[in-house]
N, C-alpha and C positions, 0 to 999 in steps of 0.2 A: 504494500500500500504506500501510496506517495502522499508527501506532505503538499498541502492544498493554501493552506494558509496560515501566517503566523502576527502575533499580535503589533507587528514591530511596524513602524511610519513609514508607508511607502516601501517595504524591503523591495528590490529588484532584486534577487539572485536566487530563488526558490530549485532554478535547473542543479544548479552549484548543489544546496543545501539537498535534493531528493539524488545526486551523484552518490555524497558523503553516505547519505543514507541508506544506500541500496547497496554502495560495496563494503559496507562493513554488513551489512542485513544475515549475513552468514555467523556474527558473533552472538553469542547466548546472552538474552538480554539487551540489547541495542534499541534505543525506543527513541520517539524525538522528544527531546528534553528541553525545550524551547518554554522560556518563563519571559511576560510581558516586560519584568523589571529588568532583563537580561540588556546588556546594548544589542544584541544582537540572536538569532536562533542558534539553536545548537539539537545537533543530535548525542548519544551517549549511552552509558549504563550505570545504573544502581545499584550496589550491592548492599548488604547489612550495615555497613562502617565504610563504604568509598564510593565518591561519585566519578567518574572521567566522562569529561564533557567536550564536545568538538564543537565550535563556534567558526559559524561562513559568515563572516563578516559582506555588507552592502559592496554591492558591485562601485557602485557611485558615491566616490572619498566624501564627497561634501554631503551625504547622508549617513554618512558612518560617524560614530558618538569616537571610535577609537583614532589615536595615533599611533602615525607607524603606516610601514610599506605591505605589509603582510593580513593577506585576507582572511586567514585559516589558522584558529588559534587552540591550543587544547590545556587542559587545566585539570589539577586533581584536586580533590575534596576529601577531607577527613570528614565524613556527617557524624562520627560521634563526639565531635567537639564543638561543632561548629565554628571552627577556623575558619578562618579566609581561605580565598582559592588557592593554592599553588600550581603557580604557575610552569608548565612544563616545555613547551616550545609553541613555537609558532611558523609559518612558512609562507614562501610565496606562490606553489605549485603543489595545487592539489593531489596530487597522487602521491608526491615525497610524504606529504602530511599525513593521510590517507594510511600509509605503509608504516607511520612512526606509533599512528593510534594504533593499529594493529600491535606492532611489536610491544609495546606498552599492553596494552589490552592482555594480551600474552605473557606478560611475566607476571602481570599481576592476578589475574586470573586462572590460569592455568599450571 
């Protein structure tokens, strides 16, 4: 299933965001994790104590809340403290990104 719509002004990049979405679609758990207060959508997973989130930043800079060259940003979550996000990488080609959330996805996970 494709993501259709997200709560964010104007987002233009939905192809982008339902890409991220469908090549990781093969991970256990992978849902879209996109939250209105977010800058931007994200796909990701949940588990008991960790969230890893991928965020497809706006095709169009001057819509985008973030600075910085890079559209594709990924971030880990401790949920049982509720820390702030840490930050894990970011990139400016989708598929390198893509390939780092998997590998991640995988040592943490698996």
């Amino acid at each position: 299933m494709l993501i259709t719509s997200v709560p964010h002004y104007k987002y233009d990049n939905l192809t982008e965001l339902n890409h991220v979405y469908t090549s990781l679609s093969d991970l256990d758990g992978i849902c879209n994790t996109t939250y209105k207060n977010d800058s931007c959508p994200s796909v990701g997973v949940y588990s008991d104590n960790l969230e890893v989130l991928f965020y497809v930043d706006y095709k169009d800079d001057n819509l985008s809340e973030n600075d910085g060259d890079f559209r594709y940003v990924v971030v880990l979550d401790d949920a049982t403290n509720n820390e702030n996000l840490h930050f894990i990488f970011d990139d400016s080609e989708i598929e390198k990104a893509i390939s780092k959330f998997r590998t991640l996805y995988n040592t943490l996970f698996n």
